[in-house]
C-alpha positions as CSV (number, residue, x, y, z in Angstrom):
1,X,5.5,7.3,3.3
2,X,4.7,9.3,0.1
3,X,1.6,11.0,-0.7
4,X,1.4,8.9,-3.5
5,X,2.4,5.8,-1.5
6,X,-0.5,6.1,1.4
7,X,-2.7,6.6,-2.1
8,X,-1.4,3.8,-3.7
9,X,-1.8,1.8,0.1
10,X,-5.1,2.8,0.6
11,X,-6.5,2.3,-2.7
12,X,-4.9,-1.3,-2.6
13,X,-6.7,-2.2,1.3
14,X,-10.1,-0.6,-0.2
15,X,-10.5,-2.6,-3.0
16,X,-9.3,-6.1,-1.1
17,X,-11.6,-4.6,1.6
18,X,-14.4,-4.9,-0.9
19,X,-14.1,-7.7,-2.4
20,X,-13.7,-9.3,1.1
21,X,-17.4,-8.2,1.7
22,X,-18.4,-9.8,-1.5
23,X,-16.5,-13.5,-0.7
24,X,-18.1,-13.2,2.1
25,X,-21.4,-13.2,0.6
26,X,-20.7,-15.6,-1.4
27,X,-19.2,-17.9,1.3
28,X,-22.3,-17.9,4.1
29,X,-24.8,-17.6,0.8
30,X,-23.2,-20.9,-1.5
31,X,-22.6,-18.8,-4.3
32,X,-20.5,-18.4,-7.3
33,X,-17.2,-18.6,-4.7
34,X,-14.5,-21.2,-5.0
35,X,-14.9,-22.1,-1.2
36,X,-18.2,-21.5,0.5
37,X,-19.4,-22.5,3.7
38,X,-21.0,-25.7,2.8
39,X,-18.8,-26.5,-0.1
40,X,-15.3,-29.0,0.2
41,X,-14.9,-32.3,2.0
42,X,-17.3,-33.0,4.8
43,X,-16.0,-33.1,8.4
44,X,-17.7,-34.6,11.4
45,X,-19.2,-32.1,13.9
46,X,-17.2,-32.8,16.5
47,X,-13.2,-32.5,13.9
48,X,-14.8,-29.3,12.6
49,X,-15.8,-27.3,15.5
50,X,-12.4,-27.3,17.2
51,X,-10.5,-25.3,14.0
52,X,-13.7,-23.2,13.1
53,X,-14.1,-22.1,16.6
54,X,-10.2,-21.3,16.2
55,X,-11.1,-19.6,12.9
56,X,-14.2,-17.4,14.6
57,X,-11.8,-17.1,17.6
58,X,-8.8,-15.4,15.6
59,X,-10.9,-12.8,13.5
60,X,-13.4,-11.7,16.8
61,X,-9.5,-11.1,18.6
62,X,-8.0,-9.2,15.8
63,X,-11.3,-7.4,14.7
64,X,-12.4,-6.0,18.4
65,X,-8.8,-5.6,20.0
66,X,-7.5,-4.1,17.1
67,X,-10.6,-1.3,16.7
68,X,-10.4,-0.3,20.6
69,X,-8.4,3.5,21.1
70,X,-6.1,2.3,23.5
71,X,-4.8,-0.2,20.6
72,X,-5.0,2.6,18.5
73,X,-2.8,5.0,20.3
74,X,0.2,1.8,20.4
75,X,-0.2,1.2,17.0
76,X,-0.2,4.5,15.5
77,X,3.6,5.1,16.8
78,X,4.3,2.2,14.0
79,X,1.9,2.6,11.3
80,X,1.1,6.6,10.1
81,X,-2.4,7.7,10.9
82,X,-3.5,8.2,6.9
83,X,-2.9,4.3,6.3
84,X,-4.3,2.7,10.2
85,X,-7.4,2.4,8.7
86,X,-6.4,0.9,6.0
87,X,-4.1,-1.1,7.8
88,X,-7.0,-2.3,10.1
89,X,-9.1,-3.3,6.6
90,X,-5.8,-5.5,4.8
91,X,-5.5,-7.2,7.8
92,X,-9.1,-7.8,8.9
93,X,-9.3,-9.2,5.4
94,X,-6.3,-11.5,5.3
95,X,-7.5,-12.8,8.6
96,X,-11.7,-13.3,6.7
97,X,-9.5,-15.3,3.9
98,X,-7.3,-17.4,6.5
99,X,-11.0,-18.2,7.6
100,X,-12.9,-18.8,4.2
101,X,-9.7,-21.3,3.6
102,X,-9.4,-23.3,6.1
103,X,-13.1,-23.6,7.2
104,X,-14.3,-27.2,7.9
105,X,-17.6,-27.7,6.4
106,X,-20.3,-29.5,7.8
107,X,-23.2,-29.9,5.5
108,X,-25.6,-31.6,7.5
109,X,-28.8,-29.5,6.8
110,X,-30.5,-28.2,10.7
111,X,-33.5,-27.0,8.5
112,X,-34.3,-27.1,5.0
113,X,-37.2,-25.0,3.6
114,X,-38.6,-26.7,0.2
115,X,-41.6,-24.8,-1.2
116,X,-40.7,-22.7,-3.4
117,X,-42.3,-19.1,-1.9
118,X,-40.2,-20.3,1.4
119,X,-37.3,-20.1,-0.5
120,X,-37.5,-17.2,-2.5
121,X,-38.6,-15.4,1.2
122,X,-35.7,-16.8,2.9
123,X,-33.2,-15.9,-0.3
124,X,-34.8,-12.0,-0.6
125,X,-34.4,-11.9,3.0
126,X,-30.8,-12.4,2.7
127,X,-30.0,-10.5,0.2
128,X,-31.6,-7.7,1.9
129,X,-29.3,-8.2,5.1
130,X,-26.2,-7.5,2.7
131,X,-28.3,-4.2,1.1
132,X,-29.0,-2.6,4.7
133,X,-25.0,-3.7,5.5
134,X,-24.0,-1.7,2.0
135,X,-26.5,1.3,2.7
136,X,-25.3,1.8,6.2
137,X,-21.6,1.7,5.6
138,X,-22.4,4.5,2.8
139,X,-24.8,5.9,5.0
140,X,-21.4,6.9,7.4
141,X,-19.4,7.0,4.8
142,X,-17.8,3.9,3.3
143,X,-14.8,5.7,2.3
144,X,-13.5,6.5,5.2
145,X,-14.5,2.8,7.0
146,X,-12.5,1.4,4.6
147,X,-9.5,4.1,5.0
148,X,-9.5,5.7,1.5
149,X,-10.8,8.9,2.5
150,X,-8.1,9.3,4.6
151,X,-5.2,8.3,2.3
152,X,-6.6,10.7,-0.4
153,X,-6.6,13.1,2.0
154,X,-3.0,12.3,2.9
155,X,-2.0,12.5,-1.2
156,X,-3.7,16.5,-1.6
157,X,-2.0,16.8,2.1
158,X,-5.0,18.2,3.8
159,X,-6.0,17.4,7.0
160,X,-8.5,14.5,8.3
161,X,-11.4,16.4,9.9
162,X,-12.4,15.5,13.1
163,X,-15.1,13.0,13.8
164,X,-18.6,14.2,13.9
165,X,-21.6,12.9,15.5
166,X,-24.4,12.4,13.3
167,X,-27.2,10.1,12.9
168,X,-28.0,9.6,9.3
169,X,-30.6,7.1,7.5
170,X,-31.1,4.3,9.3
171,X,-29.5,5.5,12.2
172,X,-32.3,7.0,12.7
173,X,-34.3,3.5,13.2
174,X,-31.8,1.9,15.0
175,X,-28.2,2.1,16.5
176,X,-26.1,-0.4,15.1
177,X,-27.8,-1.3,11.3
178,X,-24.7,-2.6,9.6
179,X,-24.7,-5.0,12.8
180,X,-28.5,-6.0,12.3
181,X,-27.9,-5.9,8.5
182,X,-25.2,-8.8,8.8
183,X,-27.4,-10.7,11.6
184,X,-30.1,-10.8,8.6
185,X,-28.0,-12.1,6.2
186,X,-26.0,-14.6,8.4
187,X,-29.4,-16.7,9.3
188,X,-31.7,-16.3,6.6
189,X,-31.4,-19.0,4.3
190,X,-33.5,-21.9,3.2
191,X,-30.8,-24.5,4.4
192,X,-29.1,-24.3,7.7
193,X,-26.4,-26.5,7.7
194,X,-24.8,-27.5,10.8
195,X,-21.8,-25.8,10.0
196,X,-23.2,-22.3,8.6
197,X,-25.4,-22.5,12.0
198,X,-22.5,-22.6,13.8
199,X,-21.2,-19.8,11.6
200,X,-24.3,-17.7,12.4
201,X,-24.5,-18.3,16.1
202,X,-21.1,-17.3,16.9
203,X,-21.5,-14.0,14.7
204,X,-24.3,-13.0,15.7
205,X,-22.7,-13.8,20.0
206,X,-19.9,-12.0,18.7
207,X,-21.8,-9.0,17.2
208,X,-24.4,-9.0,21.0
209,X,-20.6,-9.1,23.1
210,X,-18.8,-6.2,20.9
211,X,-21.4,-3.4,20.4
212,X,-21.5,-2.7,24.2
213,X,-17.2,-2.1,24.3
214,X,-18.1,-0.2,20.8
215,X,-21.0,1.9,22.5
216,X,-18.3,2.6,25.7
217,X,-16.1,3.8,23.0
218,X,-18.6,6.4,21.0
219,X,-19.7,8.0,24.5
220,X,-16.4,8.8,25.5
221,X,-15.7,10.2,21.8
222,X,-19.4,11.8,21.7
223,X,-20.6,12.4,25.2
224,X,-23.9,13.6,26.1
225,X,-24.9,13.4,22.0
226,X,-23.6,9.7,21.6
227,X,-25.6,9.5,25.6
228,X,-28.8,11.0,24.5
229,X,-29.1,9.4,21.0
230,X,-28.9,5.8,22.9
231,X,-31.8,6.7,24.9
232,X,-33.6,7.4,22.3
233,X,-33.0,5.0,19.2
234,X,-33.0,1.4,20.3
235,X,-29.3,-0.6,19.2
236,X,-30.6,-3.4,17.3
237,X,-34.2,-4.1,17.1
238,X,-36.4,-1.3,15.0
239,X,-39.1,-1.2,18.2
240,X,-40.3,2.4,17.4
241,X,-41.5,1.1,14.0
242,X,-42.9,-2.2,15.7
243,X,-44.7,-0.1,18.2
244,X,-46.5,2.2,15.2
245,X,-47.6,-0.6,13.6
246,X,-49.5,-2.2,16.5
């Protein structure tokens, strides 16, 4: 591929990458998307779980087996290194819209909170999920999660430097905050319908199950610095900050 073609590629996968995380805002929060997770025709419980739990199924496969090295190393014989990431994003996407299609909803509310300062707690909340999951990924630098960086880099032909270790932000609070940022976001709301509970609980497993192969992953890239940093920041929960307020 061209310089100008990996550009052209990578500044395509970016900007369906973001607007991805947007739908998906939209979608778990009912809001100003054509499909959200409570929106369409009804389905029992037991018709909808079957195809959402296919749905979950498909983008937890293709997001975790595709982001391991040893996947990597296959598939960069096919695809050129400046567009796998972006690669990775286009298709992690297409597989997030397959979802936010076909998704069976089921309304039924699990809890409903109706004062109003429950609400606008709830609703804040949320909202401040997505802003930790926006500052974290620019935190490490969004650019290059979402491939860009290296496609530009590809297009002034320079080289892609190497990985380095750093702890920046709120990596200094905790491991993982993108991860806790989406948790937040994914179960505060003042209605929990069946089906956007179902939605949260199987993230939120999916999130608990993959961090560990991702953690096996940064040690052998990092070593003793990846080793020593996850002894001493906790992966999910802020406790240092718990524990200075007690």
């Amino acid at each position: 591929m061209s310089g100008f073609a990996v550009l052209l590629y990578g500044a395509t996968s970016y900007a369906v990458g973001l607007a991805t995380i947007l739908y998906t805002a939209g979608f778990v929060g009912n809001l100003m998307v054509p499909k959200s997770i409570d929106s369409g025709t009804p389905y029992p419980l037991a018709d909808a779980v079957p195809l959402n739990a296919g749905l979950l199924g498909l983008f937890a496969l293709q997001h975790s087996v595709m982001a391991r090295p040893g996947f990597k190393a296959v598939w960069t014989r096919y695809v050129p290194e400046p567009v796998e990431r972006s690669t990775y994003v286009l298709l992690t996407s297409g597989v997030l819209a397959l979802l936010f299609w076909q998704w069976r909803a089921v309304p039924e509310p699990v809890w409903q909170v109706e004062h109003e300062a429950g609400v606008l707690l709830l609703s804040a909340l949320s909202w401040f999920g997505w802003t930790i999951v926006v500052l974290s990924a620019a935190m490490i630098g969004h650019l290059d999660l979402f491939g860009l960086r290296q496609a530009y880099l590809r297009f002034k032909r320079r080289a892609y430097p190497p990985d380095r270790f750093r702890t920046p932000g709120f990596y200094r609070l905790v491991r993982h905050p993108l991860m806790l940022g989406l948790i937040v976001a994914f179960w505060a709301t003042p209605v929990m319908s069946a089906g956007h509970l179902m939605f949260a609980a199987a993230a939120t497993g999916y999130i608990l199950l993959a961090l560990p192969l991702e953690e096996r992953d940064l040690m052998k890239r990092h070593g003793d610095d990846y080793r020593r940093y996850r002894e001493r920041v906790p992966m999910l929960v802020p406790t240092r900050i718990l524990k200075d307020q007690e």
